[in-house]
C-alpha positions as a LaTeX table, in Angstrom:
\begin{tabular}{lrrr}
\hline
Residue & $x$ (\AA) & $y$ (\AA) & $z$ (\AA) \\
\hline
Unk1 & $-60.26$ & $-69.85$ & $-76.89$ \\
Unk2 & $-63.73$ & $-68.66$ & $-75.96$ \\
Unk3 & $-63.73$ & $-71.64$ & $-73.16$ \\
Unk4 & $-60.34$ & $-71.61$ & $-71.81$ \\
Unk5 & $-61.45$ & $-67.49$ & $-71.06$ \\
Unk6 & $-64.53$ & $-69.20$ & $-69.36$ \\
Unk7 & $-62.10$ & $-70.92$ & $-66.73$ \\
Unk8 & $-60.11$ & $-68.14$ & $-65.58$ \\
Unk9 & $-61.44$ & $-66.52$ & $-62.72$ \\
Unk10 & $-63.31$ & $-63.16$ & $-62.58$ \\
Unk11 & $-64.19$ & $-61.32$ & $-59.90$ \\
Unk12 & $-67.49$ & $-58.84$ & $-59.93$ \\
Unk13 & $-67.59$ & $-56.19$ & $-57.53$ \\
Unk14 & $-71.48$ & $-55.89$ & $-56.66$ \\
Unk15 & $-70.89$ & $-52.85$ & $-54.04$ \\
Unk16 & $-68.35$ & $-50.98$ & $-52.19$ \\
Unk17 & $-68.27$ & $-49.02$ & $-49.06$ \\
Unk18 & $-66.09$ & $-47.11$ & $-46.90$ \\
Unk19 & $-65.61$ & $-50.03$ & $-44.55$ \\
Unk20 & $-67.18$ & $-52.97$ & $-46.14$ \\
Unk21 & $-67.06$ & $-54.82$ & $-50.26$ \\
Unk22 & $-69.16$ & $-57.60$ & $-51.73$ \\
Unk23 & $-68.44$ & $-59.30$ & $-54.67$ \\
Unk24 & $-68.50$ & $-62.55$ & $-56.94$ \\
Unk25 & $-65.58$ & $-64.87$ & $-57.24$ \\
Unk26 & $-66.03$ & $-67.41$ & $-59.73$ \\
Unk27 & $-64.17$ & $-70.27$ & $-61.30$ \\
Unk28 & $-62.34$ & $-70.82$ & $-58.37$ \\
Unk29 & $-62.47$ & $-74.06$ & $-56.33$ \\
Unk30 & $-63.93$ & $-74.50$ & $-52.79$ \\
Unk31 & $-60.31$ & $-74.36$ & $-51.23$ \\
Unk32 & $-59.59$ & $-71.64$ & $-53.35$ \\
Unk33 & $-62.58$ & $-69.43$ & $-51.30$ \\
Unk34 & $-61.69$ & $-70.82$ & $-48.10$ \\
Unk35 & $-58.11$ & $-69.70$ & $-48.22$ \\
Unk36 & $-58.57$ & $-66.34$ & $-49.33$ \\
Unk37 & $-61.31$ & $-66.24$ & $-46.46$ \\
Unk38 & $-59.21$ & $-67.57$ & $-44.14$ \\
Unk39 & $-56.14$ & $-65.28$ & $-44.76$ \\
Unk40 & $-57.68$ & $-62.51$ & $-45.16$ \\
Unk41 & $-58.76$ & $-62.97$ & $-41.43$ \\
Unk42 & $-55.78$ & $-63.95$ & $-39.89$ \\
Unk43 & $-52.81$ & $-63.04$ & $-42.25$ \\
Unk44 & $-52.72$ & $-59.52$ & $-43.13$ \\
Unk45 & $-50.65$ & $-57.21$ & $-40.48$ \\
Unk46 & $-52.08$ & $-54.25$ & $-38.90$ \\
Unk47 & $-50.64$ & $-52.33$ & $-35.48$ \\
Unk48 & $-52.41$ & $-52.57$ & $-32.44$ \\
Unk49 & $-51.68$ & $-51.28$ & $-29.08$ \\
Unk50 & $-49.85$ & $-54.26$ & $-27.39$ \\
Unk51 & $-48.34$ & $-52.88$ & $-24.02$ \\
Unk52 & $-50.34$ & $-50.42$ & $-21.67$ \\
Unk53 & $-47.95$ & $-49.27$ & $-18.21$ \\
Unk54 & $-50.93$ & $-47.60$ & $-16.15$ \\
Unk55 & $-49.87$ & $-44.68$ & $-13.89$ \\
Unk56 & $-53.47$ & $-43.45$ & $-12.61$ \\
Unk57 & $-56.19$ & $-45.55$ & $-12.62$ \\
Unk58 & $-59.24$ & $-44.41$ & $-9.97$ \\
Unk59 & $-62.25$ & $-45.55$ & $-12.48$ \\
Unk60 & $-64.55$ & $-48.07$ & $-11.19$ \\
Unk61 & $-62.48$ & $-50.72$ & $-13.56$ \\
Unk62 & $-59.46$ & $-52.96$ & $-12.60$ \\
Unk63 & $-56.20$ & $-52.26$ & $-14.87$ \\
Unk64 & $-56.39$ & $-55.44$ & $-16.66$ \\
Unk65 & $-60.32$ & $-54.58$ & $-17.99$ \\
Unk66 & $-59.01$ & $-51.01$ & $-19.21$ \\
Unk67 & $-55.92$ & $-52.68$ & $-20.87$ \\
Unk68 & $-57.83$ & $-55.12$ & $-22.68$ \\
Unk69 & $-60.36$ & $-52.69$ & $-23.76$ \\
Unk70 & $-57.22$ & $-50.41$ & $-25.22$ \\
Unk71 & $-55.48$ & $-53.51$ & $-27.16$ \\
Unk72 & $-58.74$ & $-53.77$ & $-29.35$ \\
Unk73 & $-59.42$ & $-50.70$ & $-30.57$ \\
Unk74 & $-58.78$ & $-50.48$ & $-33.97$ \\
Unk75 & $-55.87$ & $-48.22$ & $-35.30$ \\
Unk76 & $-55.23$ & $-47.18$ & $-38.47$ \\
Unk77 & $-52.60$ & $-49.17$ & $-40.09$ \\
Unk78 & $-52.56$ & $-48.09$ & $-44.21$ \\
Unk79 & $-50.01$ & $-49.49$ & $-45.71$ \\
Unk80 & $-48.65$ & $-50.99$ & $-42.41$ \\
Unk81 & $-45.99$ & $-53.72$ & $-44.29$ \\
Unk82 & $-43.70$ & $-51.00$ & $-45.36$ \\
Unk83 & $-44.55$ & $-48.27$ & $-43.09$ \\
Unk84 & $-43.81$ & $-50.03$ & $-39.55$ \\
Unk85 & $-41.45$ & $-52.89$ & $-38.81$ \\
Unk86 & $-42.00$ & $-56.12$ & $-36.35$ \\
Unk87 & $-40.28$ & $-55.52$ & $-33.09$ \\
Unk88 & $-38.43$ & $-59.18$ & $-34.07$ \\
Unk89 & $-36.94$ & $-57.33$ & $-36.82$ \\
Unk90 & $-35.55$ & $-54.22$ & $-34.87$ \\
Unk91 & $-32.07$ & $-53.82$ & $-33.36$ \\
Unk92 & $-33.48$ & $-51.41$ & $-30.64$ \\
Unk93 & $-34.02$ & $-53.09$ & $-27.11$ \\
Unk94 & $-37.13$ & $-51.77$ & $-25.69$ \\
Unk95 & $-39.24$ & $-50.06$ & $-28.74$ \\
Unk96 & $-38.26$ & $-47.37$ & $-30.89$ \\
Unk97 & $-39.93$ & $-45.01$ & $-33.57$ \\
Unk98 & $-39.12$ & $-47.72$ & $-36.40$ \\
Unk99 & $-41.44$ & $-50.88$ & $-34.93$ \\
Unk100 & $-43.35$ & $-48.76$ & $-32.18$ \\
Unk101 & $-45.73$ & $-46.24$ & $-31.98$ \\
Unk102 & $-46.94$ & $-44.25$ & $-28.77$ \\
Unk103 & $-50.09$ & $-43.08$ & $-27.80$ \\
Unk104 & $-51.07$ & $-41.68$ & $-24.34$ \\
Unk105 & $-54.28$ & $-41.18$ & $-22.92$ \\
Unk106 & $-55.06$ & $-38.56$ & $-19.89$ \\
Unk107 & $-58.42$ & $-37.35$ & $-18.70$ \\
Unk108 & $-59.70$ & $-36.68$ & $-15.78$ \\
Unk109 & $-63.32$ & $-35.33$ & $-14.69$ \\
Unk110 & $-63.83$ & $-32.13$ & $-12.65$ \\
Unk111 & $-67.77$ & $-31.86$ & $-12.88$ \\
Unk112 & $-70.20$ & $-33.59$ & $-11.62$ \\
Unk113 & $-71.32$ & $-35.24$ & $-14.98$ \\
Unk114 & $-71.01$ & $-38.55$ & $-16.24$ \\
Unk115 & $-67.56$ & $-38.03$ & $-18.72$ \\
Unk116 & $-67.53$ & $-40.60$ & $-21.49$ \\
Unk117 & $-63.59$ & $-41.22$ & $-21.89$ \\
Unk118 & $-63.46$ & $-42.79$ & $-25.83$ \\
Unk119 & $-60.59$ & $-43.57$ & $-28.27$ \\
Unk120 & $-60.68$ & $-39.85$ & $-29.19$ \\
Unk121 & $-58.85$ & $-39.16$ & $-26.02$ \\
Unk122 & $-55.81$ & $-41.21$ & $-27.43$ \\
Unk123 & $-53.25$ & $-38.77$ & $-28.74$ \\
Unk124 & $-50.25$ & $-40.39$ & $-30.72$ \\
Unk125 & $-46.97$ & $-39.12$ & $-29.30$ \\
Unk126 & $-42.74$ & $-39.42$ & $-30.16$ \\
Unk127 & $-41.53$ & $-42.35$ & $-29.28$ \\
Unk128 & $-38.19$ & $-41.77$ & $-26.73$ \\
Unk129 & $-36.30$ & $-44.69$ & $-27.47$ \\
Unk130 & $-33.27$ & $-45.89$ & $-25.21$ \\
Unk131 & $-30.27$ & $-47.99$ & $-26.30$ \\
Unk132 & $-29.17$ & $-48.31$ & $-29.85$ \\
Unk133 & $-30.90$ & $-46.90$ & $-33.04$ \\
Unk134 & $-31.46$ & $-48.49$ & $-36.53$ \\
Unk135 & $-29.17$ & $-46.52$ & $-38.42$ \\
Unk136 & $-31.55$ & $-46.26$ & $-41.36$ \\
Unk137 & $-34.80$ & $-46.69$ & $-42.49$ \\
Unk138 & $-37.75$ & $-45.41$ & $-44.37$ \\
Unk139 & $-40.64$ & $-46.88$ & $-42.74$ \\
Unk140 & $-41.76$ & $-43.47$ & $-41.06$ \\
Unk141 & $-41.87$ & $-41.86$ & $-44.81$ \\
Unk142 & $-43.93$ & $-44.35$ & $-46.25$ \\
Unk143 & $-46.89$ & $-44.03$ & $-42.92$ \\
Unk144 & $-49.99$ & $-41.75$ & $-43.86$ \\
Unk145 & $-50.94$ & $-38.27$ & $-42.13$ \\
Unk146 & $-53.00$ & $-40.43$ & $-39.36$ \\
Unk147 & $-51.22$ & $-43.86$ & $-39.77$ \\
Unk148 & $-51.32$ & $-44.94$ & $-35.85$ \\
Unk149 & $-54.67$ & $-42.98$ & $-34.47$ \\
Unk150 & $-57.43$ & $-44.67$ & $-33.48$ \\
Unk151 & $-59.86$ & $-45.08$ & $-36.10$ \\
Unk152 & $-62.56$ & $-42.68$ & $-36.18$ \\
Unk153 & $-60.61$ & $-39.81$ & $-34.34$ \\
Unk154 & $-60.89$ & $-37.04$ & $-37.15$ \\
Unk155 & $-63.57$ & $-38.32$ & $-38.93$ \\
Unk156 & $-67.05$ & $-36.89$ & $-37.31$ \\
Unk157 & $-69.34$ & $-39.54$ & $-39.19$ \\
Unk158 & $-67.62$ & $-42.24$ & $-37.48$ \\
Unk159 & $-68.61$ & $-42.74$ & $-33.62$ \\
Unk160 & $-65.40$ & $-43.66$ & $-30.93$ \\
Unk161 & $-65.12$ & $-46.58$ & $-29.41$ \\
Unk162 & $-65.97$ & $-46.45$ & $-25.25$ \\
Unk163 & $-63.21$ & $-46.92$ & $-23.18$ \\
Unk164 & $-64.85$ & $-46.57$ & $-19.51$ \\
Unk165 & $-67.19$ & $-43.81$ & $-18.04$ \\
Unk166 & $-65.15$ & $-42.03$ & $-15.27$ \\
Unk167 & $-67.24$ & $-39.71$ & $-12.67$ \\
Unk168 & $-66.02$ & $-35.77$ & $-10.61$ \\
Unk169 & $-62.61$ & $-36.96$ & $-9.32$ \\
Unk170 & $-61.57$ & $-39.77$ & $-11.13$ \\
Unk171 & $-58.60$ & $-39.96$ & $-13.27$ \\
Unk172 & $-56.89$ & $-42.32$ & $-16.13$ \\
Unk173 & $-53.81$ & $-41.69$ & $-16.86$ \\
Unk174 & $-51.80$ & $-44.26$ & $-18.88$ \\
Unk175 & $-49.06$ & $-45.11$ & $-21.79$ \\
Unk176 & $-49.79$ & $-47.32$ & $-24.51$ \\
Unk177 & $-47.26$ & $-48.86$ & $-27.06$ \\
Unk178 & $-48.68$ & $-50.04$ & $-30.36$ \\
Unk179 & $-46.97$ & $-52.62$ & $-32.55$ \\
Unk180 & $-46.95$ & $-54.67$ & $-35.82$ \\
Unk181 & $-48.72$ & $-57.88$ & $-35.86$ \\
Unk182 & $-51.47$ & $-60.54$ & $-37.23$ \\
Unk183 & $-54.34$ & $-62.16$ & $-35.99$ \\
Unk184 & $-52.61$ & $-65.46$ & $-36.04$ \\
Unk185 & $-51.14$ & $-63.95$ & $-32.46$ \\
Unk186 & $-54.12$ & $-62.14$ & $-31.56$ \\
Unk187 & $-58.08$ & $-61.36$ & $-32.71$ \\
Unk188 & $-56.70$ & $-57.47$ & $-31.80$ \\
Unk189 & $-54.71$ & $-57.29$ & $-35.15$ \\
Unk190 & $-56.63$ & $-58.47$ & $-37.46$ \\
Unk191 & $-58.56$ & $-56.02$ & $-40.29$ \\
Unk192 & $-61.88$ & $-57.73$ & $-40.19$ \\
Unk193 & $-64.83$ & $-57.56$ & $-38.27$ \\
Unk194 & $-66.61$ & $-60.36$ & $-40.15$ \\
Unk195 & $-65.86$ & $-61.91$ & $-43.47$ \\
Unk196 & $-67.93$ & $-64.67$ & $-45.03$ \\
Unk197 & $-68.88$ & $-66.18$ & $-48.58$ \\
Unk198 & $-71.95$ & $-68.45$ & $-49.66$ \\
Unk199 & $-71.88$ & $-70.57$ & $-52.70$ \\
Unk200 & $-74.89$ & $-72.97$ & $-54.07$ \\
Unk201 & $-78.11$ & $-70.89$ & $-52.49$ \\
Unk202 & $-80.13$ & $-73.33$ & $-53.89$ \\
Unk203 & $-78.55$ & $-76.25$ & $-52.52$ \\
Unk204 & $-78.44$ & $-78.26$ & $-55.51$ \\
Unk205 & $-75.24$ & $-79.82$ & $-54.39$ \\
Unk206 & $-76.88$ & $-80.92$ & $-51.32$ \\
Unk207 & $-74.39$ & $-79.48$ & $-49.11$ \\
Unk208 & $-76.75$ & $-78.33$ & $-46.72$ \\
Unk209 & $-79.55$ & $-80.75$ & $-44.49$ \\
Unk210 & $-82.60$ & $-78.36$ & $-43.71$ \\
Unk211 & $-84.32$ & $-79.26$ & $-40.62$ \\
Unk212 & $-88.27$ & $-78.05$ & $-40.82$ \\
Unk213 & $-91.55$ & $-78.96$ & $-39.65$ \\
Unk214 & $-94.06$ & $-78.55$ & $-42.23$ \\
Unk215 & $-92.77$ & $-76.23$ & $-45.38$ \\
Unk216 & $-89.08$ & $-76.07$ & $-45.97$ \\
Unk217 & $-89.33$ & $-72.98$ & $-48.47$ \\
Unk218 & $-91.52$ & $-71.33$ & $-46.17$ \\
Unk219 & $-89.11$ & $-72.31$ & $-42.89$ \\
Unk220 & $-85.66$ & $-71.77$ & $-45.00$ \\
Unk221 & $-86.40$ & $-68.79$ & $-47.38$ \\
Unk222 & $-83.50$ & $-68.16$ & $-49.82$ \\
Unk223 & $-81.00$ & $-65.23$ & $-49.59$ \\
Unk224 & $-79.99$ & $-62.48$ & $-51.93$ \\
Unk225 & $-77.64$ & $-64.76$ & $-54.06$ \\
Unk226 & $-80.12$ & $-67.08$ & $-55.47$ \\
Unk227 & $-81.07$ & $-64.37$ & $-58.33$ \\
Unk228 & $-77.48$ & $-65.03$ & $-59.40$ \\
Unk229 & $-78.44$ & $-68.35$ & $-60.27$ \\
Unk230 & $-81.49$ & $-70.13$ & $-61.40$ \\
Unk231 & $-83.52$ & $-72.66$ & $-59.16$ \\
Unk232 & $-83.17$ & $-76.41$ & $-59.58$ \\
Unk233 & $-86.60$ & $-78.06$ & $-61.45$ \\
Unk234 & $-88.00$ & $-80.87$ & $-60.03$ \\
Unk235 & $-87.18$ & $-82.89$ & $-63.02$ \\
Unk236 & $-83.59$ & $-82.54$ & $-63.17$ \\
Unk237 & $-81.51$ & $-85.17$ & $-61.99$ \\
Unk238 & $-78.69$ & $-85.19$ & $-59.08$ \\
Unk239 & $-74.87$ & $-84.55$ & $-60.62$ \\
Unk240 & $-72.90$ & $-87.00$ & $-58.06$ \\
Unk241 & $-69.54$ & $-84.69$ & $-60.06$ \\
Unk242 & $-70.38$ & $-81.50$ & $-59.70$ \\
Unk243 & $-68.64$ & $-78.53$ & $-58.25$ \\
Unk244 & $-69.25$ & $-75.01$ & $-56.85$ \\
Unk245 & $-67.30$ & $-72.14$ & $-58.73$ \\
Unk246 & $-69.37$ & $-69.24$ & $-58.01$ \\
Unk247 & $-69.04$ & $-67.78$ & $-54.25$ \\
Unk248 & $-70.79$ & $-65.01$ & $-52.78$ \\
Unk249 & $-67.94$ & $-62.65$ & $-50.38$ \\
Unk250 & $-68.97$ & $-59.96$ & $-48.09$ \\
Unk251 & $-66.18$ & $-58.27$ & $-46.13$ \\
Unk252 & $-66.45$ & $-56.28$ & $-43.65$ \\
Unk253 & $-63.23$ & $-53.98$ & $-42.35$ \\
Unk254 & $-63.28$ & $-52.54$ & $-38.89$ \\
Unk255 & $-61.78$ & $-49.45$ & $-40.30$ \\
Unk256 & $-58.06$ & $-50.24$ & $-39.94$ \\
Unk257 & $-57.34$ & $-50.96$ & $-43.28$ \\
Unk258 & $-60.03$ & $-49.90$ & $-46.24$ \\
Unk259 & $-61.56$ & $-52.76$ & $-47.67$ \\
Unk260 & $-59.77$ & $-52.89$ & $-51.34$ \\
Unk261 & $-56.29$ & $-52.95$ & $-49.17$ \\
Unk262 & $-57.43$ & $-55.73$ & $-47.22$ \\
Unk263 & $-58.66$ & $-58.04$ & $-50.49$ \\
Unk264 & $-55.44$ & $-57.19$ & $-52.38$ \\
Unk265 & $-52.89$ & $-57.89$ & $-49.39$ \\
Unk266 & $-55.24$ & $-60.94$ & $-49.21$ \\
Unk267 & $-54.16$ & $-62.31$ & $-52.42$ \\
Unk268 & $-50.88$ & $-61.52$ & $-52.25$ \\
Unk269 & $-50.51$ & $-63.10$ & $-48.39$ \\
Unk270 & $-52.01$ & $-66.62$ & $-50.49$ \\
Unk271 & $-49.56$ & $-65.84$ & $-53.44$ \\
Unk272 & $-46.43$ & $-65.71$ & $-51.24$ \\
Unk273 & $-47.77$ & $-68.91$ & $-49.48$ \\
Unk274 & $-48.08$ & $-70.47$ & $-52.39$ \\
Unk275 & $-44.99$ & $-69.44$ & $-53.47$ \\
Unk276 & $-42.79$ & $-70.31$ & $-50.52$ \\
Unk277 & $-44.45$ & $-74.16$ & $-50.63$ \\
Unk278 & $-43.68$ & $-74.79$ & $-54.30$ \\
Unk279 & $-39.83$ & $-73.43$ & $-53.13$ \\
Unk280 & $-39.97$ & $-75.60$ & $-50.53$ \\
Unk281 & $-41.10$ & $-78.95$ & $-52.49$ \\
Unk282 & $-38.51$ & $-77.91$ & $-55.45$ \\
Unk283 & $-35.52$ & $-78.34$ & $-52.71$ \\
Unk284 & $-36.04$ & $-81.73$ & $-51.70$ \\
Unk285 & $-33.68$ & $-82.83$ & $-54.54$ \\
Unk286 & $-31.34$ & $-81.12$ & $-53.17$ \\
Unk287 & $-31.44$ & $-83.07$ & $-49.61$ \\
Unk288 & $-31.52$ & $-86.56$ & $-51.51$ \\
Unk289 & $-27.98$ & $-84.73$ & $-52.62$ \\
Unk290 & $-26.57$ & $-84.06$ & $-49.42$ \\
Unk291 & $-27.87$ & $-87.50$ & $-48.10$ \\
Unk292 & $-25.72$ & $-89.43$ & $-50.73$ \\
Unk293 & $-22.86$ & $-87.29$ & $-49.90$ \\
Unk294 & $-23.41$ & $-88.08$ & $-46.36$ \\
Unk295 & $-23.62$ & $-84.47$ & $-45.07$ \\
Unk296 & $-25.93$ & $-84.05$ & $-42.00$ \\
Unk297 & $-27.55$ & $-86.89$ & $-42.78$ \\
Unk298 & $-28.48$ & $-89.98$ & $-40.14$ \\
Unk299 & $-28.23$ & $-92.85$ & $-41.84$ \\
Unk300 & $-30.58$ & $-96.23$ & $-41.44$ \\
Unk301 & $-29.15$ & $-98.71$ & $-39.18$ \\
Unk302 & $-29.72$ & $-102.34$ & $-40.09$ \\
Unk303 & $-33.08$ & $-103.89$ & $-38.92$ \\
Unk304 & $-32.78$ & $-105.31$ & $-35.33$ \\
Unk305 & $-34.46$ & $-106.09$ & $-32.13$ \\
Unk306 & $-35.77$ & $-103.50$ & $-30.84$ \\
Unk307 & $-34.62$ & $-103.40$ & $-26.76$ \\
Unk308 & $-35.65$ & $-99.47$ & $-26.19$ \\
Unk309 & $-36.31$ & $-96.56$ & $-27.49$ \\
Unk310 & $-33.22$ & $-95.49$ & $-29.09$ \\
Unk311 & $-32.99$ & $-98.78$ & $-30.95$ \\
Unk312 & $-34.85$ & $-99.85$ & $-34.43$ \\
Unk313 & $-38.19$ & $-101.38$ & $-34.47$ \\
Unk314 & $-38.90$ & $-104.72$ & $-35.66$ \\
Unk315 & $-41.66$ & $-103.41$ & $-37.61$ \\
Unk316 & $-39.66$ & $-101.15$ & $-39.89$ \\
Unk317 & $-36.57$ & $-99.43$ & $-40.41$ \\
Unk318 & $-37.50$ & $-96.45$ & $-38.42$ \\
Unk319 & $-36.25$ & $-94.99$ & $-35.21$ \\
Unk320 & $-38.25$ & $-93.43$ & $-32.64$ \\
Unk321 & $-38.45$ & $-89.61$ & $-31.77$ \\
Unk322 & $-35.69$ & $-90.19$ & $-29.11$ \\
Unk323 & $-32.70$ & $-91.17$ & $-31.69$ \\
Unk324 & $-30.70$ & $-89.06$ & $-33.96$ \\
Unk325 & $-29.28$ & $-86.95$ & $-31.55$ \\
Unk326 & $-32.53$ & $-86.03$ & $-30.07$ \\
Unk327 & $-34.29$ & $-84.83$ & $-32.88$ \\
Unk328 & $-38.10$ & $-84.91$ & $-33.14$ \\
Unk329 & $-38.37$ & $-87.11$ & $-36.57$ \\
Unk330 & $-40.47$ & $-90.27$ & $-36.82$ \\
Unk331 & $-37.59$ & $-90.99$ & $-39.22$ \\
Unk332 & $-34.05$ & $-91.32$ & $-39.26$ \\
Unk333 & $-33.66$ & $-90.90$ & $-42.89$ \\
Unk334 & $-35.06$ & $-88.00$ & $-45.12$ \\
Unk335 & $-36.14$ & $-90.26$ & $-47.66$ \\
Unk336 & $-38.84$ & $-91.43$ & $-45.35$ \\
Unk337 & $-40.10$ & $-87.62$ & $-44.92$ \\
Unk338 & $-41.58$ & $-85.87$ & $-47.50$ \\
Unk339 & $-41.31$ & $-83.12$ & $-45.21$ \\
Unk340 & $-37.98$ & $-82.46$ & $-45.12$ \\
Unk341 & $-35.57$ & $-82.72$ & $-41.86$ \\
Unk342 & $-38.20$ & $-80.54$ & $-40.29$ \\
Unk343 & $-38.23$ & $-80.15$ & $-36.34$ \\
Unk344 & $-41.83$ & $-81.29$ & $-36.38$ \\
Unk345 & $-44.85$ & $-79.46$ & $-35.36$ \\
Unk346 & $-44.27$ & $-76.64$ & $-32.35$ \\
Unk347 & $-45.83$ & $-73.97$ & $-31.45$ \\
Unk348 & $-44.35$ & $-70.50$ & $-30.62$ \\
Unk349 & $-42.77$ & $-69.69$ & $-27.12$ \\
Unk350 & $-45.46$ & $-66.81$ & $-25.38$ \\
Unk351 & $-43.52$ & $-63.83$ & $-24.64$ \\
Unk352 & $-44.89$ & $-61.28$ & $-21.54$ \\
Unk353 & $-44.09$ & $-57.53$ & $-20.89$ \\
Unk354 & $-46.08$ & $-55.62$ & $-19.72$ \\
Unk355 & $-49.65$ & $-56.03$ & $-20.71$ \\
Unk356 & $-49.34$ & $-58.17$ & $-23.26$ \\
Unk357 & $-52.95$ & $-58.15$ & $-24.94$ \\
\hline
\end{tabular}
């Protein structure tokens, strides 16, 4: 009992911040660590301002500089997967208060001072929307007292981002729609301003190559995490097998999301990933079904010459991309796919409106 206990994996939080965590994962694989790293950066939603329509713009900065600088500030998106909605998911046509949120920003300087114009000047707004409405929903219930507002804004301990420094007689005036997304689309949405984890700081596993000159403990000194574990002795001989299982995370939030949100959604985003690909490997019995009852199935032609593309190869009895109607399969049959009849590998159509950061 005592060592099945001593394989299930424990986390130990070593400190906590407002905007940053470190802790200790351990008996967890390699893949394990990289995945919730990995996910954690690119996988967990937040909003960010994703369309800017610029009415007055006489700063020393082009339009497309000032929109840019807009898309990544950070906003503050707590609980943004039930409190917002992706604009794929709406029925409006052009935004409404279900999948968009509106923030405007208008300043202009009348002294003869340097004005500073910051993410403090960004003031979150009703949405108008035009064209038809979800007729329900529960999304705007569910958002906090500040969900939408730039980060920092009414909280004096935390400085505002710089948008542009505007001089007596210049003038920004501009609208900016914010929306649901990940950082798989853009760096904008994701909740992370750096995220890393170090495992074996004593490189017994060899991992590492040090380059030095003369001293390699003097050259390479050792980090934090090698009091969690004890130094190799000279003595001891290499293990060809063995492992890491203890991994060293620091997180770091840029204040969208707190940093205990972003390592639970984190887990969950690898859970449901998980999840979906052991669904998805469980169904293939079911196509070997509909292939012996002949439904939407192409079946193998017998092995000939092959004269073009849309014929059999010699080699095997496969068709090439070209045959089946067109489809992009190596295969003709599903039995040669582990995949599934998949549409092979694509990548999403880009969409523009706007400024599209």
């Amino acid at each position: 009992m005592q060592a099945l206990e001593e394989l299930e994996p424990t986390v130990r939080i070593r400190e906590l911040k407002k905007d940053r965590v470190n802790f200790v994962l351990e008996n967890v694989d390699l893949a394990f660590a990289n995945s919730l790293r990995r996910v954690v950066m690119a996988d967990i939603p937040t909003v960010a301002i994703d369309m800017v329509e610029i009415e007055t713009n006489t700063s020393v900065l082009p339009d497309e500089f000032i929109a840019h600088r807009l898309g990544m500030i950070p906003l503050i998106s707590t609980n943004c997967d039930e409190a917002i909605r992706y604009t794929r998911d709406c029925i409006c046509l052009a935004g409404c208060s279900f999948c968009s949120i509106m923030l405007v920003l208008n300043v202009a300087c009348h002294d003869d001072t340097t004005m500073d114009v910051t993410s403090d000047h960004l003031d979150v707004v009703p949405l108008n929307a035009e064209g038809p409405l979800p007729d329900s929903g529960d999304e705007i219930q569910k958002r906090t007292e500040h969900f939408g507002h730039p980060v920092g804004k009414n909280d004096p301990s935390t400085p505002p981002v710089l948008i542009c420094k505007i001089r007596k007689g210049q003038e920004l005036k501009m609208r900016c729609i914010a929306k649901k997304g990940i950082a798989k689309e853009h760096a904008k949405w994701s909740p992370c301003s750096a995220v890393s984890f170090e495992y074996d700081p004593h490189n017994k596993l060899r991992h590492t190559t040090y380059w030095y000159e003369k001293d390699i403990k003097d050259e390479w000194p050792l980090s934090e995490n090698a009091r969690e574990e004890e130094p190799p002795r000279d003595d001891e001989p290499f293990d060809y097998n063995a492992k890491p299982n203890k991994f060293y995370f620091e997180i770091e939030t840029d204040g969208s999301l707190n940093p205990q949100e972003v390592v639970m959604k984190g887990l969950a985003e690898l859970q449901t990933k998980l999840a979906n690909l052991i669904l998805g490997l469980k169904q293939q019995p079911d196509l070997e079904i509909m292939q012996n009852e002949g439904v939407g199935m192409a079946h193998i032609q017998p092995q000939t010459q092959a004269t073009g593309w849309g014929e059999t190869s010699a080699w095997s009895q496969q068709t090439s991309p070209r045959t089946a109607g067109g489809a992009s399969q190596w295969t003709s049959s599903p039995d040669n796919n582990p995949w599934g009849n998949s549409a092979g590998w694509s990548s999403p159509s880009q969409k523009a409106n706007g400024w599209n950061m």
